[in-house]
C-alpha positions in Angstrom: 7.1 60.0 4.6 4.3 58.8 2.5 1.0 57.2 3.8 1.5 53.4 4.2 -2.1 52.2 2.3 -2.6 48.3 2.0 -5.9 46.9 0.9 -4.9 43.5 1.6 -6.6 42.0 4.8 -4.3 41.7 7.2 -3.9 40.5 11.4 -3.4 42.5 13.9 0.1 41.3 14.2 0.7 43.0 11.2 -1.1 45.9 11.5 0.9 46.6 14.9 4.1 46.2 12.7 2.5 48.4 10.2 2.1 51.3 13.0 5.7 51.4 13.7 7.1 50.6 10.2 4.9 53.6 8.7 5.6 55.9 11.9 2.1 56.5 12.4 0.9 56.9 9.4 -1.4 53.9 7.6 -4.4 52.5 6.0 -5.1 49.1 6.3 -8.0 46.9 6.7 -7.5 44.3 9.6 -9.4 41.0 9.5 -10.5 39.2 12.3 -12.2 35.9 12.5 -14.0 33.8 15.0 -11.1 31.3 15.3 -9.1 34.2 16.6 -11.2 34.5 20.0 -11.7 30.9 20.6 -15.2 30.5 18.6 -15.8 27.7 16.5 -17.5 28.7 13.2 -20.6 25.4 13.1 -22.5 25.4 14.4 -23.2 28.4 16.4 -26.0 29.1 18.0 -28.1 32.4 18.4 -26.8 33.2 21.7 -23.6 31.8 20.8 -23.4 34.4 18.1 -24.9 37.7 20.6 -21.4 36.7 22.4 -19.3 36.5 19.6 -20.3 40.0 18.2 -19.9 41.5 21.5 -16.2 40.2 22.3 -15.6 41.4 18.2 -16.5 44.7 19.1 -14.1 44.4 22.7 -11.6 43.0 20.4 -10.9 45.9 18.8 -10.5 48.4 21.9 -8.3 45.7 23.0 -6.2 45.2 19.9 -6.4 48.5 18.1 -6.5 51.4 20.7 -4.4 49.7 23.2 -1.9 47.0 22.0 -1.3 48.5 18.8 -2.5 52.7 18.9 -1.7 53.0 23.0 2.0 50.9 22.1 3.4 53.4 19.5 2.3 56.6 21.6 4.1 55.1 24.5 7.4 53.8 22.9 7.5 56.9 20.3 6.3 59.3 23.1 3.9 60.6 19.9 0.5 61.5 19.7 -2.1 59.8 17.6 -5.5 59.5 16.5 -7.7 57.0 14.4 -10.4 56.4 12.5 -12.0 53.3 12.2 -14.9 51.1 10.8 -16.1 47.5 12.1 -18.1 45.7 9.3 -19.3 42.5 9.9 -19.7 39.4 7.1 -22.1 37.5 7.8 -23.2 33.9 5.9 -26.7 32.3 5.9 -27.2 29.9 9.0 -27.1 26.2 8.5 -30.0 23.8 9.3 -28.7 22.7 12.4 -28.2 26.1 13.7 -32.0 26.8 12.4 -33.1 23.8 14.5 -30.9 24.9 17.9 -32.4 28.8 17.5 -36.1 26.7 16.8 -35.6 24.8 20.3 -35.0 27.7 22.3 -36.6 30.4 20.7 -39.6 28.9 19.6 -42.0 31.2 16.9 -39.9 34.5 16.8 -37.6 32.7 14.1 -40.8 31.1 12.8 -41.8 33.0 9.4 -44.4 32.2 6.8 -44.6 28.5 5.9 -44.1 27.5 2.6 -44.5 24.4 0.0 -42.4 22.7 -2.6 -39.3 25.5 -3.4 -38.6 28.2 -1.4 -37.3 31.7 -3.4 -35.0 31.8 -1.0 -31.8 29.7 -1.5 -29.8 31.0 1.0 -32.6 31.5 3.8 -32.7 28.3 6.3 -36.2 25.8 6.5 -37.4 24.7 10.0 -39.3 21.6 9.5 -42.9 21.8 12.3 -44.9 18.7 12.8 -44.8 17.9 8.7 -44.7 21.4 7.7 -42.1 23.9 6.0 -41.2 27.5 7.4 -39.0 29.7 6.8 -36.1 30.5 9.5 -36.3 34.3 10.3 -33.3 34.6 12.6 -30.1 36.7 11.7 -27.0 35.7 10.1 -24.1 34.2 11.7 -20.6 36.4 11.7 -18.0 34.6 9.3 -15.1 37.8 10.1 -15.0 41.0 10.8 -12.9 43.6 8.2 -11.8 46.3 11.0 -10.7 48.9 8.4 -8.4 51.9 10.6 -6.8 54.8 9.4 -3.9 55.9 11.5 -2.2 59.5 12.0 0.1 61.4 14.0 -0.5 64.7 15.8 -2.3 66.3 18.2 -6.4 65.7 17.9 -7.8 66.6 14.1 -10.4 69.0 13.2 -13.7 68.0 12.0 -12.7 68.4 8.8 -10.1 66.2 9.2 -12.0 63.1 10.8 -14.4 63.7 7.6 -11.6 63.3 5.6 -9.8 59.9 7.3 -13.8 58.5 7.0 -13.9 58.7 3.4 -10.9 57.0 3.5 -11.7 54.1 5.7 -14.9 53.6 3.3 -12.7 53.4 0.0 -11.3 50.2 1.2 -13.6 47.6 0.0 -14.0 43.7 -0.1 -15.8 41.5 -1.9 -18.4 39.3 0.2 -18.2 35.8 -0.9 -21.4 34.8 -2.9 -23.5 34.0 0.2 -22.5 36.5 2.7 -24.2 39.7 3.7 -22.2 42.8 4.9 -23.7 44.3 8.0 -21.5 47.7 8.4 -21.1 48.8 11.8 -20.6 52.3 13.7 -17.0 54.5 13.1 -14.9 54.7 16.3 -12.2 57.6 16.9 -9.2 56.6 19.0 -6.9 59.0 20.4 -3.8 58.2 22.2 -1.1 60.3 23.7 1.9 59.2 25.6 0.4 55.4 26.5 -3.3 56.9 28.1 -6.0 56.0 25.0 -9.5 57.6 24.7 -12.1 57.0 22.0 -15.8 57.8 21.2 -18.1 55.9 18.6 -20.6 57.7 16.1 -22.9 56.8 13.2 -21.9 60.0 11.6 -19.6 62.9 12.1 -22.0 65.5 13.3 -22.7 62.9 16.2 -18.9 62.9 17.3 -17.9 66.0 19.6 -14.0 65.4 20.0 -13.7 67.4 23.0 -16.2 64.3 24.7 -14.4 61.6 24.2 -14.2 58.8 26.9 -11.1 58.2 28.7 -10.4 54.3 28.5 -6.9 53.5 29.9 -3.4 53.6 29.9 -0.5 51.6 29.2 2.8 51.5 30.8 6.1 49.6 30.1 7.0 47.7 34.1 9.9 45.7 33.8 9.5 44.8 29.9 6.2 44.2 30.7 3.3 45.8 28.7 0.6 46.6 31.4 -2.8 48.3 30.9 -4.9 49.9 33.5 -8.2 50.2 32.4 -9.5 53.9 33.1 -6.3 54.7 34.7 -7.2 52.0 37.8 -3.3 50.6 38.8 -5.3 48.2 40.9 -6.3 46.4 38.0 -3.6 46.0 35.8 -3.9 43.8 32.5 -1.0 42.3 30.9 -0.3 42.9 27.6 2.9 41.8 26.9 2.0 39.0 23.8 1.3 41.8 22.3 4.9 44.1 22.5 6.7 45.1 19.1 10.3 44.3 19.2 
């Protein structure tokens, strides 16, 4: 059966569909925006946006290597691995937001001040006592493109992993005008009969596949979908929003 590529964004609902329709076999990019965990998009503040980055990041061990990766090994009794790649796009941040970091953070998102026009027109002003500097903070998240490339069989070789990277980086989007893309880490999920382990790395001479770490299982109880992180059964999760049928 050929690879199942799409370069269309698409949910994790349909990704999960994707795993089971392609039998383990896809490339797909799956978008995720801040609506999705509950954020609002404006305004968001600085610390508001530390939080949102980190549950992104959680979102995808929950959604990818568990509901969707840790699902199929468990129903198909199969083993698979994946290789993925979090990038987030990021727009300028709005004056209000400017003025919210300005009240709690004071000077470190204070940069040079400036008169008449700045040559800078997507880079927010802070307005001090009469005068005009420019905001220094970082960007605010707009979505994250989650691009995974799923396979079936036992754990690749190096060579492999290599490969499925240069795959995960052909799949492109387009940033809209005035967003930055900040590309994250690569992650390697492998999952084998429900129990899911990963390990991220910058590059591939920094992932050592017989390291990685151990991050659950899932289990079917009573048509439930139930994951125990690291293996715990005192602290089961429920899953089962998230079950193909």
């Amino acid at each position: 059966m050929a690879t199942t590529v799409t370069t269309k964004l698409i949910d994790p609902q349909a990704l999960l569909a994707g795993i089971f329709l392609s039998e383990g076999d896809i490339l797909a990019p799956m978008e995720v925006l801040p609506e999705h965990l509950g954020d609002r998009d404006f305004p968001r503040s600085l610390s508001e946006e530390f939080k949102l980055q980190e549950k992104m990041t959680i979102y995808f061990a929950s959604a990818v290597a568990v509901s969707i990766m840790g699902q199929y090994s468990l129903m198909r009794k199969k083993t698979i691995f994946a290789v993925a790649r979090l990038c987030a796009y990021m727009r300028p941040v709005m004056p209000e937001e400017a003025r919210m970091d300005f009240d709690n953070f004071g000077e470190q998102v204070m940069g040079d001040e400036f008169e008449g026009k700045t040559n800078y027109p997507y880079k927010a002003v802070i307005n001090f006592f009469g005068k005009k500097y420019l905001y220094t903070g970082p960007h605010r998240t707009t979505r994250t493109v989650q691009t995974v490339r799923i396979k079936q069989g036992d754990c690749p070789a190096v060579e492999e992993v290599k490969e499925m990277m240069d795959e995960v980086d052909s799949v492109k989007h387009k940033p809209l005008a005035d967003e930055e893309i900040a590309y994250g880490d690569y992650v390697f999920v492998l999952a084998s009969l429900g129990k899911i382990s990963m390990r991220g790395f910058k590059k591939i001479d920094d992932l050592h596949l017989n390291n990685l770490q151990f991050i659950g299982e899932v289990a079917t109880e009573n048509e439930k979908l139930i994951f125990f992180p690291e293996g715990e059964r005192d602290h089961p999760i429920n899953f089962s929003s998230n079950i193909y049928r």
